[in-house]
N, C-alpha and C positions, 0 to 999 in steps of 0.2 A: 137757469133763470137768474137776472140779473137780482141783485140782493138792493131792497128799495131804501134810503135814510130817509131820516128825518131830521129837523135843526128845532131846536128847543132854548130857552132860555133860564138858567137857574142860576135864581142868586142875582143876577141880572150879568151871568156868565154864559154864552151861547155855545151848547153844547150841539154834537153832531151824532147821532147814534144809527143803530137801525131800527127798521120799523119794528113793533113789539114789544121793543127792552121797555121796562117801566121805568118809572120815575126815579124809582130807587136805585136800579143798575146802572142809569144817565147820572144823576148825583157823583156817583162812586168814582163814574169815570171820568168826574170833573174835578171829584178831589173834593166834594162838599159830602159830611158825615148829616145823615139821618138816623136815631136811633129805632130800634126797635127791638121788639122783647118777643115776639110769638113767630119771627120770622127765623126759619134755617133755611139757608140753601135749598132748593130741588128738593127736598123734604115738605115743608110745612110753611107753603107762601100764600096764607088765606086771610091776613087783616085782621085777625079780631081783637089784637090787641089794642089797634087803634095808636100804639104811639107813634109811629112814621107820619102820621098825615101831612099835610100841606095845603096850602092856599094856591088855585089857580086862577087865573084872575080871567074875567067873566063867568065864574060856576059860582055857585051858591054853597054853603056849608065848605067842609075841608076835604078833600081829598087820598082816599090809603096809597099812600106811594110805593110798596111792595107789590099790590099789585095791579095798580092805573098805567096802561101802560102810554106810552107820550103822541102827542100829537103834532103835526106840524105848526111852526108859530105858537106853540102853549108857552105861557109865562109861569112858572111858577117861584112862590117864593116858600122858604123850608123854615125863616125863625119869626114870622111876623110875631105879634105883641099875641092875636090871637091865635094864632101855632101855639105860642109857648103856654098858655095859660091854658089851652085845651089839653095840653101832654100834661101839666103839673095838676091837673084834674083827673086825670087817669090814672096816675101815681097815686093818687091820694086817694081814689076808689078801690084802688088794687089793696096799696096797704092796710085798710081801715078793715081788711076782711085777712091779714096776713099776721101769723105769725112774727111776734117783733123780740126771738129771742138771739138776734142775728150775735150778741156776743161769743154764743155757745152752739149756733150753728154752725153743722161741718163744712160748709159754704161758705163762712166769711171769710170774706177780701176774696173771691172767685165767684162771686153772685152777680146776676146781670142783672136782678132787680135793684138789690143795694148799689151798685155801679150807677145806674139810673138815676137812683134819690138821690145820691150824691151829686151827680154832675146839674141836677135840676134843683138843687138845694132845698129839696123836701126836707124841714126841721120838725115838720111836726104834723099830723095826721089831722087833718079840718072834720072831714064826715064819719067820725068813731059811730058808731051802732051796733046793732045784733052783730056776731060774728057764729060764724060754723063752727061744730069741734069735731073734729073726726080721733079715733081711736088708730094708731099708730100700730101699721101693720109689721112687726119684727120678727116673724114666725120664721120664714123663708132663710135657709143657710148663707143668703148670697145677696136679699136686698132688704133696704129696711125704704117701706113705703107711708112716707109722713103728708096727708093731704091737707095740712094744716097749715104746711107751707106754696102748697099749689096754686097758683097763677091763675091756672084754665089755659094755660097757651096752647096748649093738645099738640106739642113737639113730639112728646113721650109716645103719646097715641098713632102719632103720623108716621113713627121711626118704628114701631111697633107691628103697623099694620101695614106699614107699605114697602118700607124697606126691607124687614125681616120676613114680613109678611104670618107672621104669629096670631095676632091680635089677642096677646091676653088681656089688654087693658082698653078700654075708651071710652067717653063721654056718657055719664048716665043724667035722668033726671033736667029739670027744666028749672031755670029763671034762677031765685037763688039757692038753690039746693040741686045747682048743677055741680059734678064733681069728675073724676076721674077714677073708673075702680074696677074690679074685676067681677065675673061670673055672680051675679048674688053677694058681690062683694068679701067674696073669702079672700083667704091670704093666699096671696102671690106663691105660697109654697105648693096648695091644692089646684092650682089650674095650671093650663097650659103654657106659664113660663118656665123658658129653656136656662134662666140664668144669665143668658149674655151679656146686660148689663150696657146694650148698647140706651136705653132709655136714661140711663143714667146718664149719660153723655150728652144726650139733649135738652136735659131739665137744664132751666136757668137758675135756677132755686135751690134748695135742698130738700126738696119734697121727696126727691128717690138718692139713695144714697147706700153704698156697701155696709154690709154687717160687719161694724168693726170689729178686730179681735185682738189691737195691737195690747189691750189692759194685762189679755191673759200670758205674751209673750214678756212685758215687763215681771209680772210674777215670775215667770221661767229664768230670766235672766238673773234673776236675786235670788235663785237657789240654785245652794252649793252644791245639792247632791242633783243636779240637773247637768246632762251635758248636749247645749242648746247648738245645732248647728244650720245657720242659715243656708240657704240654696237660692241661685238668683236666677232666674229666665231671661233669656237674651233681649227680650226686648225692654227691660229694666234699665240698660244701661245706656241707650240710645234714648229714655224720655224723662228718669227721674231729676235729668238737670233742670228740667224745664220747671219744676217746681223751685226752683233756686232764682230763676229769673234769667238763666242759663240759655242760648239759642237753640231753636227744635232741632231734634237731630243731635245735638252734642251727645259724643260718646264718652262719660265718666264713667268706667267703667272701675280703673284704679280709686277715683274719690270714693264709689259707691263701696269698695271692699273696704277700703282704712275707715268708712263711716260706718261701717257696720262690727269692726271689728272693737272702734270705741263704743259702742253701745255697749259688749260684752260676748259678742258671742263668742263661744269655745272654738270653733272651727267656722271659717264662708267656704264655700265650692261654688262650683258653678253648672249649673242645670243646663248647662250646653254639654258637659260630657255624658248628663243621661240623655240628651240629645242623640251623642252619638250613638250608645246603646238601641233605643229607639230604631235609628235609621236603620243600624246592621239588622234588628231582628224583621224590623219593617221588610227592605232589601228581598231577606231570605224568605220570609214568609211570601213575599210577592211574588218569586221567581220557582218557588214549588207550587203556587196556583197557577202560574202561568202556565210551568211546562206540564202540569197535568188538565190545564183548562176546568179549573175547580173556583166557583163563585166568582168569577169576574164577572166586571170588574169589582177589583179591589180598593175600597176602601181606604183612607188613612183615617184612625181613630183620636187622632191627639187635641181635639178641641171637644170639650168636655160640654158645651152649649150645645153643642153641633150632635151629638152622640143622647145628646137627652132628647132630642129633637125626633130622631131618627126612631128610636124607639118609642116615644108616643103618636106619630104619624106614619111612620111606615116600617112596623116591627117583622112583618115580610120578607124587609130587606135585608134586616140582621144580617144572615152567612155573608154579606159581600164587606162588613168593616171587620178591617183588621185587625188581629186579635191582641194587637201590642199595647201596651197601658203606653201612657203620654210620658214624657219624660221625665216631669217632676216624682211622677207615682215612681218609676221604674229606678231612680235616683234613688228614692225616701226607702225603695226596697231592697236595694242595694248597703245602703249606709246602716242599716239595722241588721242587715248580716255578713255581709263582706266583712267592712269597714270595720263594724263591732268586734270580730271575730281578731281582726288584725290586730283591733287597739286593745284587745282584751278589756269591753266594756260590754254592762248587761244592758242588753236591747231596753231592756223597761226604762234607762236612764236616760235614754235620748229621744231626745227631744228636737221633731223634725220642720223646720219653718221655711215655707217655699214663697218667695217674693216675687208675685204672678201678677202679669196686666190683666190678671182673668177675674172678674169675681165667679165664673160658672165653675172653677174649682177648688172655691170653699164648697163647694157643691160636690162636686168628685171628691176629694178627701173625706167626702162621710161615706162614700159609696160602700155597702159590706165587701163588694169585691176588692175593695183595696186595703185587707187587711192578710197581710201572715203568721201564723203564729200567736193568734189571737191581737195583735199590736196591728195597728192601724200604718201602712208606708208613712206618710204625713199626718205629723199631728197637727199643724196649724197653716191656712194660707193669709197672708196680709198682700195687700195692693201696693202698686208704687205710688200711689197716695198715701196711702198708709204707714209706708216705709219713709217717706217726705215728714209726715208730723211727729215721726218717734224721732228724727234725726234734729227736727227742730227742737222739741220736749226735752232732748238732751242738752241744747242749747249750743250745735254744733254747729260753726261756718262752712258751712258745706262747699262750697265755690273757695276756699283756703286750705282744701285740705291736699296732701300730697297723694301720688296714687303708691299706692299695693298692690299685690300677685295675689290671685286667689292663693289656699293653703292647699298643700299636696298632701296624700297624691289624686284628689277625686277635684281637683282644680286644673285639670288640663283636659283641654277639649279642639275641636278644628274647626276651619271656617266654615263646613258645612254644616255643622249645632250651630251658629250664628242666623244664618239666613234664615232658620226654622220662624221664627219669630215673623215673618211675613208670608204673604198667600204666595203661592209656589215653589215655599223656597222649602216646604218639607221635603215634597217630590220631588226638585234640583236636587238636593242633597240624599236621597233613595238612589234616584237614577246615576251618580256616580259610583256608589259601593257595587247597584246591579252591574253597571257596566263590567267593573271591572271583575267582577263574580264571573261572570259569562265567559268571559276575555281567557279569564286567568293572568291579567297582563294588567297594569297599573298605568292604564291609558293618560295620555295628557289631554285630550279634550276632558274638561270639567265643569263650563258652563255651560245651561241652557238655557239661551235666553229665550227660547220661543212658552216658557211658564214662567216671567217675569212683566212685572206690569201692573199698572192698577186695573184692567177691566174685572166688570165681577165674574165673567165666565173666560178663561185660556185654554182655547183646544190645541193638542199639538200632534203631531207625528216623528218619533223620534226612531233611529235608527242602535238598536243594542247587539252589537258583536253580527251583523247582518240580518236581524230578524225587526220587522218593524214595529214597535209600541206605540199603540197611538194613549194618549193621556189628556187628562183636563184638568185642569186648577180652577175650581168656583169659591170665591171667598162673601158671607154673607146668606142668611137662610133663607130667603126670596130665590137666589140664584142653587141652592141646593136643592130647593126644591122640584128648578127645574131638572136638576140633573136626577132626579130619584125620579120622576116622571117617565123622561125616558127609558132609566133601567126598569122600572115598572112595565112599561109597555113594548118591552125588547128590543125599543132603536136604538140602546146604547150600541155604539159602534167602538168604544175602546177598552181598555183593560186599565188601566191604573188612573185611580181616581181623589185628589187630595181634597179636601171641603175645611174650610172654617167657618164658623159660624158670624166673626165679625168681620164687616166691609173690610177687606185692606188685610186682613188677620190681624197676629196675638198683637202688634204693634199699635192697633186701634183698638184694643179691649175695653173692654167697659171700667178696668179697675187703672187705665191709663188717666196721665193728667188729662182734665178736662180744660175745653178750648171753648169762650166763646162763639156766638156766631157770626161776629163780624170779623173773628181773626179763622174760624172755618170758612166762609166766604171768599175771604180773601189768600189763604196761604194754604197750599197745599201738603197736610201735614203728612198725611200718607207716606207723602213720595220722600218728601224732608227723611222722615224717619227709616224709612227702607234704606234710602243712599247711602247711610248709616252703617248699618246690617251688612247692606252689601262690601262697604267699605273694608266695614273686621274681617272676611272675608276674603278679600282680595290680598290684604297685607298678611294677613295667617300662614305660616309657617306649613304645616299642615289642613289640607283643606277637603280630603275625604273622611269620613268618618271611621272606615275597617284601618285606618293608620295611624289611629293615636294611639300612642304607646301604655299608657293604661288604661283601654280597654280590652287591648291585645291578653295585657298582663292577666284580669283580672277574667277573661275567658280561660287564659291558660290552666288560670292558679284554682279557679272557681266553677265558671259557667261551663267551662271544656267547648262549645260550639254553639254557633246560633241553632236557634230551635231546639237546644237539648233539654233534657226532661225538666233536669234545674231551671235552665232558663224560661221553659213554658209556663214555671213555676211561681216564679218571683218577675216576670215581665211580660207577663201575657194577664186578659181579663179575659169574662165573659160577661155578656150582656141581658136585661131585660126587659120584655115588652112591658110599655107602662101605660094608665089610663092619663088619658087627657085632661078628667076633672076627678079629685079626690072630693068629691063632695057628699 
């Protein structure tokens, strides 16, 4: 069918679109800005916030231009005298009900309401009266939920309930004792949130914001009988420049070691060689269910949203995730007895900090299964948000600094720990060690690109040593849920199965920089950041995981083989069913 335009004029610029686009997306594609504050993308395009409107000339009152969509011959104008006095009216309704301690919000200079007042030079709040107080929900390991700073834009709610498809939170109450809360309004730590943290990503505000903990890693640092060693996940060094003012995707991967080395820590490593670990046990665990046809498909366990998910909606399913802890655990478990043993230091002294785009694993690090020996793998997770304001608090030029090697010997890792950091690329990086498992042969095909991509579901069929695996890559708990649907009702048709819990995976985590929604609209950070990943990868010296030379070591000298009893020991978990509401 032929696709119908339409011709519109804005600005008194004549644009040409298709039928449908609204107001907003014709704007965009003329190069004329319209703000708005309750609009995301495909997410949450319902007008309530009202600042986009517009004047179309022969209608009466103003117009939502998110989602009006255009008409043939419509005139519209986007700054008349009454546009702009009706938006600096809604500014000033919003904030007269807002928290105004923007100095000490964790928000400031990244707020899309404060970016607002600013560009509309709100100096001073006209309709002060009653304001709401809400009690500041901090309970939760993973989010601290302030509704005192909330908008009402229900992004939070929309990315909640329709992308993740959770719905721990949404809109309660009527007129002005409307709010955003949960079940009875308990803490986020007693309902059914999984931790993702992708709501955090959507607030414009700092109504939802990580539980920080960088106070406690400053204490750590200032003592001497402390031996504090950072660990950094791969998708750390593809997005922590972006807080520098840095372009998406830059890989600092060298700044981010010499920055963390000036802060103090004893040792940096890099959480892409417990990657590798990871993969080999992932690998072998896979290919003994396989060839005994025991709980396929199999599972990957290494997103810690994803895994809390599973066991309160479908704890049935349990035997199908794999029983490998994620890599930062399987790192933190290593480094408190390997490493400890080598450096002749006492486990109790060290001191374990894993710098994760996740905030769902401030949430895993408390879990009791991840502790040995009474000691907890990791003792502290900070975000690369987190890691951005300790580096500034040091008062460090971060975009001036020289790069660094991580520290040997738990600082070398392959390009296949790299890609982990995006959706498919655990399973890419599985399916090479299996291969060559099967083979016995150190095959040169190494890429797969048929599990690369941003869709949220990747089915594929791949061919290992002659026998075929079919596989899927779902990133995003909407899209896992369909996939646990099917293994529920026995149409799964394949055997190896990777899930993350956020869109895009660990490189879009919830404890990743936050991006407004007109530079998520317009720039596809996804892909910016995977290119990235994929990039360290390709240049990588070493790009399987069973070939990096200290992992090899440290099986030889320690673990003796994947799946040995030690190894079941120290990088293997187990799981439990959990109730939905702890109420």
């Amino acid at each position: 069918m032929k696709e119908e335009f339409v011709t519109l004029t804005i600005d008194g610029q004549e644009v040409n679109v298709k039928k449908g686009t609204t107001i907003l997306q014709a704007a965009k594609k003329a190069g004329i800005d319209i703000p708005t504050l309750c609009f995301l993308k495909e997410i949450n395009e319902v007008g309530d916030c009202r600042m986009c409107i517009v004047e179309v000339e022969g209608r009466r009152g103003f117009a939502t231009s998110c989602i009006q969509t255009v008409e043939e011959g419509m005139i519209v104008h986007t700054h008349t005298p009454n546009v702009l006095e009706a938006r600096h009216i809604m500014l000033d309704l919003i904030l007269s009900n807002h928290a105004k301690d923007c100095l000490t919000c964790t928000r400031s200079g990244n707020c899309e309401l404060q970016a607002l007042a600013t560009k509309f030079n709100v100096l001073q709040v006209e309709f002060e009266g009653e304001k709401t107080e809400h009690k500041i929900d901090d309970v939760s390991p993973s989010i601290v939920r302030d509704f005192n700073k909330c908008i009402l834009c229900r992004r939070c709610v929309a990315t909640c309930k329709n992308i993740q498809e959770v719905g721990a939170i949404d809109c309660i109450n009527r007129g002005f004792e409307s709010c955003v809360s949960t079940v009875e309004n308990h803490s986020l730590k007693d309902v059914n949130c999984t931790n993702c943290g992708q709501c955090i990503q959507a607030c414009p505000t700092g109504a939802l914001h990580e539980k920080e903990t960088i106070d406690e890693v400053w204490m750590k640092l200032k003592d001497p009988d402390t031996y504090v060693i950072a660990q950094t996940a791969p998708a750390i060094r593809i997005a922590l420049g972006e807080e520098f003012g840095m372009p998406i995707g830059s890989n600092v991967t060298g700044k981010m070691v010499t920055a963390l080395k000036r802060l103090g820590f004893d040792k940096v490593f890099d959480t892409n060689t417990g990657a590798d670990f990871t993969i080999i046990e992932e690998a072998n665990e896979f290919l003994e269910r396989f060839q005994e046809n025991d709980n396929l498909p199999m599972i990957t366990s290494c997103s810690p949203g994803w895994v809390k998910y599973i066991e309160m909606n479908y704890p049935k399913l349990l035997p199908h995730l794999s029983t490998c802890k994620s890599p930062h655990q399987m790192f933190g478990a290593l480094l408190k007895t390997y490493y400890a043993k080598k450096q002749n230091i006492d486990p109790k002294k060290i001191y374990v900090v894993s710098i994760m785009p996740c905030i769902a694993k401030k949430f895993e690090r408390q879990r009791t299964e991840m502790k040995n020996h009474g000691l907890y793998d990791v003792d502290n997770v900070i975000t690369t948000r987190e890691l951005s304001k300790m580096i500034k608090q040091a008062n460090i030029e971060f975009t001036k600094l020289k790069n660094n090697e991580f520290d040997s010997p738990m600082g070398e890792a392959t390009g296949a720990a790299a890609i982990f950091g995006t959706t498919g690329g655990v399973m890419e990086a599985a399916l090479r060690t299996a291969q060559d498992s099967l083979t016995g042969q150190e095959l040169e095909k190494i890429d797969f690109h048929q599990v690369r991509g941003g869709d949220g579901i990747k089915k594929a069929s791949v061919n290992l040593a002659g026998r075929e695996i079919k596989v899927v890559a779902a990133s995003g708990l909407a899209n896992a849920k369909k996939i646990l649907e099917e293994i529920k009702d026995g149409k799964a048709d394949y055997q190896f199965v990777e899930i993350m819990a956020c869109p895009g995976g660990c490189i879009m985590g919830g404890g990743q920089p936050i991006k407004s929604s007109k530079i998520r609209s317009e720039v596809d950070v996804r892909k910016l950041r995977a290119d990235a990943l994929y990039s360290i990868d390709e240049k990588s010296k070493i790009r399987k995981s069973h070939e990096n030379p200290i992992v090899k070591k440290i099986y030889t000298e320690y673990l003796e083989k994947p799946g040995s009893y030690r190894a079941e020991k120290l990088l293997h978990t187990t799981y439990q069913k959990r109730k939905k509401y702890n109420i």
